[in-house]
C-alpha positions in Angstrom: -87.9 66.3 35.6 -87.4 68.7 38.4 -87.1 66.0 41.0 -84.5 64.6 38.9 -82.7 68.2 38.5 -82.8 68.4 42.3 -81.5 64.8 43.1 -79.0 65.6 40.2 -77.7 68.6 42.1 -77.7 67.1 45.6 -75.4 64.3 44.3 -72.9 66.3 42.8 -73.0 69.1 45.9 -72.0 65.5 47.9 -69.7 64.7 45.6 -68.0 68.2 45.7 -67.4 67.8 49.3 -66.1 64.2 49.6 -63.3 65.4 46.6 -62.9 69.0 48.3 -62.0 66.5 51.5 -59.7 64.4 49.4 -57.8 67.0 48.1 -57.0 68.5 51.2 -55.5 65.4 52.6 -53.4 65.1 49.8 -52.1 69.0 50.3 -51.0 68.3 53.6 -49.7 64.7 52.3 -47.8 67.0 50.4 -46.6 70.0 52.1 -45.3 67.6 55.5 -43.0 65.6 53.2 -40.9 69.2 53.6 -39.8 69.9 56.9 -39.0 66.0 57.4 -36.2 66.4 60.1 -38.2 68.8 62.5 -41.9 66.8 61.7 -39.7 63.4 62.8 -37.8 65.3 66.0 -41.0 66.8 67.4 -42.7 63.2 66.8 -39.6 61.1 68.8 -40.4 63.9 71.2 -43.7 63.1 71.8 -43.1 59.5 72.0 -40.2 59.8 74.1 -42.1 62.5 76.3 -42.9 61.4 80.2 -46.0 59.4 79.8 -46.0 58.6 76.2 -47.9 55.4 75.9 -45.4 54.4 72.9 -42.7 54.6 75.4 -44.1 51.8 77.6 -46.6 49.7 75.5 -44.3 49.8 72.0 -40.9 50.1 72.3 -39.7 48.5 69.2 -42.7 51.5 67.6 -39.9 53.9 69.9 -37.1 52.6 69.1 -38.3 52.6 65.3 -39.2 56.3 65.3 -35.6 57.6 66.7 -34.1 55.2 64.1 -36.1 57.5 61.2 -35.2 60.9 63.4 -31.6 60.0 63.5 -31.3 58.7 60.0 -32.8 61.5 57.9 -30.8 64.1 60.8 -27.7 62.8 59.7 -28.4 62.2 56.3 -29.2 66.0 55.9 -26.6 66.8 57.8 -24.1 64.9 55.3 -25.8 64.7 52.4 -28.5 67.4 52.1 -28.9 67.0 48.5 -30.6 63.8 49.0 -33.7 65.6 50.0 -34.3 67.0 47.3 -36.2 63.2 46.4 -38.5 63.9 48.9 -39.2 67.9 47.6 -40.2 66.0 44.2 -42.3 63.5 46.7 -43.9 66.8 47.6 -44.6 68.6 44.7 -46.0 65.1 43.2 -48.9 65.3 46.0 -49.9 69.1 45.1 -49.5 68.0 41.2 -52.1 65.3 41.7 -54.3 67.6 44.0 -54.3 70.1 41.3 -55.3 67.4 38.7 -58.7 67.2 40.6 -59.4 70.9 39.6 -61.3 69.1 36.9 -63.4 66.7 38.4 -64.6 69.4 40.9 -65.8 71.4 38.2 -67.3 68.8 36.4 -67.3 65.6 38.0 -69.0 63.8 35.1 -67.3 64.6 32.0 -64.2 63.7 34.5 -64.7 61.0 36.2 -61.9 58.9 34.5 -59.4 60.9 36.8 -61.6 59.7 40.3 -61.0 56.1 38.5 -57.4 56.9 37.5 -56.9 58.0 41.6 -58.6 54.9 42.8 -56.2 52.2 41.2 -53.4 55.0 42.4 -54.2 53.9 45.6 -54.9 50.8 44.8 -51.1 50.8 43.8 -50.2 52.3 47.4 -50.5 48.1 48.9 -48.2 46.3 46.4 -45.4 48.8 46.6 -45.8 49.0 50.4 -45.3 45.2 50.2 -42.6 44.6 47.6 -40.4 47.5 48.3 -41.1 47.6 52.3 -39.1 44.9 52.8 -36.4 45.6 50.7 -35.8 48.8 52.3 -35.5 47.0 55.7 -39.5 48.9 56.7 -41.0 47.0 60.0 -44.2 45.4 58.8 -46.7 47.4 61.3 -44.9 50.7 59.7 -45.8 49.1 55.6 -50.0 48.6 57.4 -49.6 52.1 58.4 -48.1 53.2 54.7 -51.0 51.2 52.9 -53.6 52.3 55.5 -53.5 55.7 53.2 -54.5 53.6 49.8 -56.7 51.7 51.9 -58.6 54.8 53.5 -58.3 57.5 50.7 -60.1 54.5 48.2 -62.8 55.0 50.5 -64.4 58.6 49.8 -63.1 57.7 46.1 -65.3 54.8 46.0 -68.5 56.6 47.5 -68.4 59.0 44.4 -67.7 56.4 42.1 -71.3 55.0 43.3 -73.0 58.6 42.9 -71.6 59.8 40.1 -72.5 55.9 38.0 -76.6 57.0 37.1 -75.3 60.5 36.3 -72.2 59.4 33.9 -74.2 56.5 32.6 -76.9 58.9 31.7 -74.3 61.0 30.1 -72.6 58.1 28.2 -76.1 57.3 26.8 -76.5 61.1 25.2 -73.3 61.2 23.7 -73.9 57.4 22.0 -77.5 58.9 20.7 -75.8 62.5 19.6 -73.2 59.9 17.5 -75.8 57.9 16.2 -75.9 58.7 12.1 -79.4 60.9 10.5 -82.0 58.8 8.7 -82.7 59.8 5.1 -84.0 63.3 4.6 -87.5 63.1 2.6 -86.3 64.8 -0.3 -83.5 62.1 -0.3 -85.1 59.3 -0.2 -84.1 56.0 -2.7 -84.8 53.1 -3.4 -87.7 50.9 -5.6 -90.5 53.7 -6.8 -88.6 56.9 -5.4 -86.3 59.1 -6.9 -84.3 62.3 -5.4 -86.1 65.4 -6.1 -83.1 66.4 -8.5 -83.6 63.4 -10.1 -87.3 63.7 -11.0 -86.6 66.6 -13.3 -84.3 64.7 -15.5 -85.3 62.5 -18.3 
């Protein structure tokens, strides 16, 4: 019984750090989709700079990146307001971080929202792949898009796998604490037995 305390305990001191890791990626998922214009103007910097292997081994990547520093320059610069989509892109990355306050308190009785975040990114590859192309996104920069469903599944997945003996253990109490009482001895009927109330009467 110990031994399986112990196990019980390493398991979900694993799982604590793999969701502690996942949420962190999605706070700074969330808190870069802010400063857009200056995260895009240092990044053409970079692979503009003297050197920049982007500059000389991908130049449709270059050409690509001051396309997206350009565009979202000038439509800030004329039409600020439409930022305010990407604020809400923002604030939807910390909402779903702080939806995982549960599952790193109990990871068990919570595990439908580890599920619920796995088909999330799950989701991430047929959006990147229907609306990519409709909003005229190069196809390496849609692999680079679903490369974040395709690598946040991944510590998802591995506590998925942990937490199954733990939650299928847990599923099995709650069944058994469901199941309905036998009959009581001093309530039992049928052929030959009466209620002990009953045996008083006439």
């Amino acid at each position: 019984m110990n031994d399986a305390t112990d196990n019980d305990r390493t398991t979900l001191r694993r799982v604590r750090r793999l969701l502690r890791l996942f949420v962190v990626c999605l706070v700074l998922s969330g808190l870069t989709a802010f400063p857009l214009e200056s995260e895009t103007r240092w990044l053409a910097d970079l692979a503009a700079g003297p050197g920049a292997p982007v500059t000389e081994h991908f130049p449709a990547l270059l050409e690509w990146i001051l396309r997206i520093r350009d565009g979202i320059a000038e439509t800030n610069d004329r039409y600020p307001f439409l930022a305010y989509g990407t604020d809400w892109l923002a604030f939807a990355h910390l909402v779903i971080a702080a939806a995982f306050a549960g599952p790193l308190k109990d990871p068990v009785r919570n595990v439908w929202v580890i599920r619920w975040a796995v088909l999330a990114c799950g989701g991430i590859v047929p959006l990147a792949l229907i609306c990519g192309p409709l909003r005229g996104i190069p196809l390496y920069w849609r692999f680079i898009d679903m490369s974040f469903g395709v690598v946040g599944v991944v510590p998802l997945l591995i506590v998925l796998r942990a937490l199954r003996p733990l939650v299928e253990r847990a599923e099995l109490a709650a069944r058994v604490a469901r199941l309905p009482e036998g009959p009581r001895p001093t309530e039992a009927t049928g052929p030959g037995h009466r209620t002990a109330a009953a045996a008083g009467r006439p």
